[in-house]
N, C-alpha and C positions, 0 to 999 in steps of 0.2 A: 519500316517503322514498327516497333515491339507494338504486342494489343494492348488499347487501353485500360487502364485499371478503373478509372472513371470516366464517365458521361457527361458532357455540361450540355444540357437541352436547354436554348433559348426561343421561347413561342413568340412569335413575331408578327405583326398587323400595323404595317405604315410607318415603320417607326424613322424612317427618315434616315439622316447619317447619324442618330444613337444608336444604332444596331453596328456600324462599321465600327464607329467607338468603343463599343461594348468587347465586338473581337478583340478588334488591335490590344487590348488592356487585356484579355486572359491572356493572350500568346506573347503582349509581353512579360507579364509578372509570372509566370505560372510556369517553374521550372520541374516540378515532382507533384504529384506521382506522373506517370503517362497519360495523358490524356487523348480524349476526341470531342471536338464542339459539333452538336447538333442543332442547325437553326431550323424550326419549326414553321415553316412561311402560312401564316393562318390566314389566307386569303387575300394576300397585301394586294392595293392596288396602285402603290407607288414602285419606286426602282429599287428601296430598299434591299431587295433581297440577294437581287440580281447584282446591285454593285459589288455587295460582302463577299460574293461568289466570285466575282472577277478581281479582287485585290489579293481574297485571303485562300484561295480555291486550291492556291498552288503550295500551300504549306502541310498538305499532308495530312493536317488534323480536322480539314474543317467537311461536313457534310448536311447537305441541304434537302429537309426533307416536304416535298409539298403537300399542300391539304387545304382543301377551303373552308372556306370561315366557320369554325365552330367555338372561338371562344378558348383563351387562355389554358383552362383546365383539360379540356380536352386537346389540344394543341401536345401540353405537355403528356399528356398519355403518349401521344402517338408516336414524340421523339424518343420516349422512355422503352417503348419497344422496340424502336428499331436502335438501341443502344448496345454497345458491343463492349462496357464496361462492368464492373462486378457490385458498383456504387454509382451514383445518381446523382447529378445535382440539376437543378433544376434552376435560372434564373433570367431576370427581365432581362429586356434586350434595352434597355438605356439606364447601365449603371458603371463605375469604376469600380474594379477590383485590384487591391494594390497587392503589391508581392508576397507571394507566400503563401497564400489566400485558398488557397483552393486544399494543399497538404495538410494545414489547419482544419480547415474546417472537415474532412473527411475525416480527421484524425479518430475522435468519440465514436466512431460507429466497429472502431474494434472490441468494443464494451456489448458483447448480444444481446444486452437489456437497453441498449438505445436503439431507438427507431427513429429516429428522427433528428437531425442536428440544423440548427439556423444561424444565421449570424448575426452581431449588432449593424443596426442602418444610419447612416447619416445621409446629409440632404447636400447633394451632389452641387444644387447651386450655393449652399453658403456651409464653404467649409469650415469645419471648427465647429458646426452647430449640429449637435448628437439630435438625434429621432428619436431612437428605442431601441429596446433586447428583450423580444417577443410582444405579445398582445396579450391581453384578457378581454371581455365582454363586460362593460360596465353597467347595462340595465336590460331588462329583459327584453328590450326589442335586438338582444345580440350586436350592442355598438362596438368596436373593437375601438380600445384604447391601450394607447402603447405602455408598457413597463418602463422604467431607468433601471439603467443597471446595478447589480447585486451584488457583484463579484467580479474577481480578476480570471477566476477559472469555471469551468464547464459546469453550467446550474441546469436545476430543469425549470422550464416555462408553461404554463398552460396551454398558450396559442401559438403557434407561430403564421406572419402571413406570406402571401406567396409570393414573393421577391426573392427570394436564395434560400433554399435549404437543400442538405443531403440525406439520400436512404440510401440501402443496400438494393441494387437495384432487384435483386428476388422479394424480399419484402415490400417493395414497390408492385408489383403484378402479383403478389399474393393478398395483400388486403391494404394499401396504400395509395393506390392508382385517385386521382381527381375524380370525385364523384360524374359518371359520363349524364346524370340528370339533370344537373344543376344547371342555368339559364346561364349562358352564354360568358359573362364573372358578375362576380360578388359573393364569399364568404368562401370558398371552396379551401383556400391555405388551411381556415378553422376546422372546417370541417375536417379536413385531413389529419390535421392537431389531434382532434377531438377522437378523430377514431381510432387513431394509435395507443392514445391515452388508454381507452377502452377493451384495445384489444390487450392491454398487460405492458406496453413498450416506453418507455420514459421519452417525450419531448425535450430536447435541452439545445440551448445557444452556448456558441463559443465564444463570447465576449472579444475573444485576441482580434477576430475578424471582424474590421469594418469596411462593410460596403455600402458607397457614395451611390446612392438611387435618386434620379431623377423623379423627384414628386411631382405631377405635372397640374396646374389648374385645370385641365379638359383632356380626356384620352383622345387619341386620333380614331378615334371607332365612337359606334352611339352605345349610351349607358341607359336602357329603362327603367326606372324608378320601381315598374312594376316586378322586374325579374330579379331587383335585389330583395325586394320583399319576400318572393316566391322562393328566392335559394336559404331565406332566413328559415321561413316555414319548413322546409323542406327538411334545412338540417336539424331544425327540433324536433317533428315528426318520425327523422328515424332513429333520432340517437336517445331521447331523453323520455324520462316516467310520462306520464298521460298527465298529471298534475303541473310536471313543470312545463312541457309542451302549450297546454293551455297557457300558461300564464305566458306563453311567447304569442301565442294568438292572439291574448289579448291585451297584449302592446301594439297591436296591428288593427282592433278591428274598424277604428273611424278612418280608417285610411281608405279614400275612397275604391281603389283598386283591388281592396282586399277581400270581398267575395269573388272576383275574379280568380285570385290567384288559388283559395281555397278547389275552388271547381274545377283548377288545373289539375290542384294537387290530388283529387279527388280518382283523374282520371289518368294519373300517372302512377307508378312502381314504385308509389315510395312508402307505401303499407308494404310492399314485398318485403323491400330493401328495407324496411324496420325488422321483417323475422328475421331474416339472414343475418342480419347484424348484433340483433341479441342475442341468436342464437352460439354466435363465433365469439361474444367479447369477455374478456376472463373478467371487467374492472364496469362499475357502475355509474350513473351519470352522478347520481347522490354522492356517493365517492368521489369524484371530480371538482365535483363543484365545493364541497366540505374541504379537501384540500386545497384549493388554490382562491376559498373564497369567492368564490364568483355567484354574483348576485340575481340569478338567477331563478 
């Protein structure tokens, strides 16, 4: 079988038979470019991974890479390295991709002023009924609220979140990669948005692609309250002015868990990971937010 020209990394924790679904649906819609799916086993403790591996093991494409629980974003790091394609896509393990879907959405990133491509999402249980094409953050405690769409063709978006997107997979390991600090999920897609934005690179969705994502009432993993607050802090603290930073703090501060999370962040890398990152970004967070309005 020729080498890949792209990667599909699916990070995976319990997802039951929407992981088998999720294959079956790339391998079948998905006749160009070449590919290889990489399912990311983030510590499952059901059979999930193991069945995918025994239906779909024999078609050549599919490879299963294991790692214990560390949470979606890093999950997707790890399949993104062991990727043998030249582009990147990144998606949940319970959604449908209908035909076409994958040459599409790759397609923008032969533009080297795109870094980032997403698609439109709809809601796998009631068809017909659109989600959104992209995110933005609607108040400063960083809510993401979804956009409608703008366009027939290829726009840029402020945010995209992490359900389906594609990078160049060297742009991905040179300043793209899931923040590896961030608690376990919660904002990590934005922040990834956010960085590219900064480093000079246009985010944008290709509207033609819709992918049916399974919104779920409850993930099959625990969700703490505290660690979405902390990856909030976190991605203010390294990406934005001191002024707007605050004003993300102090959206947060009667929240009882939030001198908590301050004293984590305190004692974590994320003052580092603030030089580093403005030291590398050609584009300003003032910039950012002036364009795409964000209230911030």
């Amino acid at each position: 079988m020729p080498a890949p020209q792209v990667s599909v990394v699916i990070p995976s924790r319990n997802e039951g038979a929407n992981l088998a679904y999720t294959v079956h649906w790339i391998l079948a819609n998905t006749r160009q470019p070449e590919f290889e799916i990489i399912v990311v086993d983030d510590g499952s403790t059901d059979e999930s991974v193991r069945q995918v591996e025994q239906c779909y093991g024999g078609s050549g494409r599919l490879r299963i890479v294991a790692g214990e629980r560390q949470g979606p974003g890093r999950a997707r790091n790890l399949g993104a390295r062991a990727a043998r394609g030249a582009q990147v896509v990144f998606l949940d393990g319970h959604c449908y991709t209908p035909p076409g879907w994958l040459a599409d959405l790759v397609a923008p990133l032969a533009d080297p002023g795109i870094g980032l491509v997403g698609c439109a999402f709809a809601d796998l249980r009631r068809p017909g009924h659109g989600v959104g094409v992209g995110c933005t953050w609607g108040t400063s405690a960083l809510d993401m609220v979804w956009l409608q769409q703008q366009s027939t063709d290829v726009y840029a978006v402020p945010l995209l979140p992490g359900g389906c997107q594609a990078m160049r997979t060297g742009d991905f390991l040179s300043f793209g990669i899931y923040d590896p600090g961030m608690r376990h999920i919660g904002s990590e897609g934005e922040e990834q948005s956010l960085r590219c934005w900064l480093m000079g690179y246009q985010v944008v969705v290709q509207p033609s692609v819709v992918v049916h994502h399974l919104f779920r009432d409850k993930p099959p993993y625990e969700v703490r309250p505290g660690e979405l607050i902390y990856n909030r802090l976190r991605l203010a603290l390294m990406h934005f002015s001191t002024s707007r930073a605050v004003r993300v703090m102090d959206a947060f501060k009667f929240v009882p868990s939030f001198s908590d999370q301050i004293l984590a962040l305190i004692g974590s890398d994320t003052m580092e990971q603030r030089s580093l990152w403005h030291e590398r970004r050609k584009c300003s967070d003032d910039w950012f937010c002036e364009r795409f309005a964000v209230p911030v």
